[in-house]
N, C-alpha and C positions, 0 to 999 in steps of 0.2 A: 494437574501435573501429568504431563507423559514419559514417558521413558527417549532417553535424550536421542536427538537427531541432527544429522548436521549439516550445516547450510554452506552454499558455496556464496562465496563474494567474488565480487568483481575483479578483485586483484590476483582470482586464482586461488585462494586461503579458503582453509577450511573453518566454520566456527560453530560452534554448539548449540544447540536449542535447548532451552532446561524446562519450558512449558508449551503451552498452548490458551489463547484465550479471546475472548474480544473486547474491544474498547470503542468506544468515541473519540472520533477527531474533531476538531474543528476547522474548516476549511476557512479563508476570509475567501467569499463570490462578488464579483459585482457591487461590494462597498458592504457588503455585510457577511456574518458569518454563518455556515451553514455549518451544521452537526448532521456529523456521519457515521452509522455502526458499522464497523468489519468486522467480520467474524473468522476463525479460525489463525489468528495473529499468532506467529514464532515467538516467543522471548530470547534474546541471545543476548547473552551476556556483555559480548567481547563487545559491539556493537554503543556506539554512545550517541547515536543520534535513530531516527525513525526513520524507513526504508520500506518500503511499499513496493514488489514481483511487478511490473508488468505484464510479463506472463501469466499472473495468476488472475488480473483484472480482464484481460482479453479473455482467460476459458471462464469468467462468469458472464462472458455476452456483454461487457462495457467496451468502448470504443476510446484509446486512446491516441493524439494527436499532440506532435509536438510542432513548435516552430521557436525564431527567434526568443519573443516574450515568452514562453513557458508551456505550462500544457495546460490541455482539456479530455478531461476525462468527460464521455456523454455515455449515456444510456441506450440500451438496445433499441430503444425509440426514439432518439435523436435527443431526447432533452439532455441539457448539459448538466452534468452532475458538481462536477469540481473547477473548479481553475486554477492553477499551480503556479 
């Protein structure tokens, strides 16, 4: 638990952080699923679906990339991590 903090959204709105924590994702890659740890994940409440910074993925040195179909998230060594 941390002492609450508040996170801005896209729409300009402000909304609460009530924790801190990490989890597993699972991504589906290239016909299979890969399992992912993030660490230091917000809890907000207001919030009803899962939202992942960009911002926060470029300052740990991953390489994000969008187009048409969707994104790629790769690694500071080129390997690709996610597919979205």
């Amino acid at each position: 638990m941390i002492s609450s903090c508040n996170v801005c959204l896209g729409d300009d709105s402000i909304a609460e952080a009530i924790g801190i924590g990490s989890i597993i994702v699972g991504i589906e890659m290239r016909g299979k699923t890969a399992r992912i740890y993030i660490m230091n994940m917000l809890h907000v409440l207001k919030l009803h679906t899962n939202l992942v910074s960009v911002s926060k993925l470029l300052l740990k040195g991953l390489k994000v990339q969008f187009d048409i179909n969707g994104c790629i998230v790769g690694g500071a060594n080129g390997d690709v991590v996610a597919i979205v």
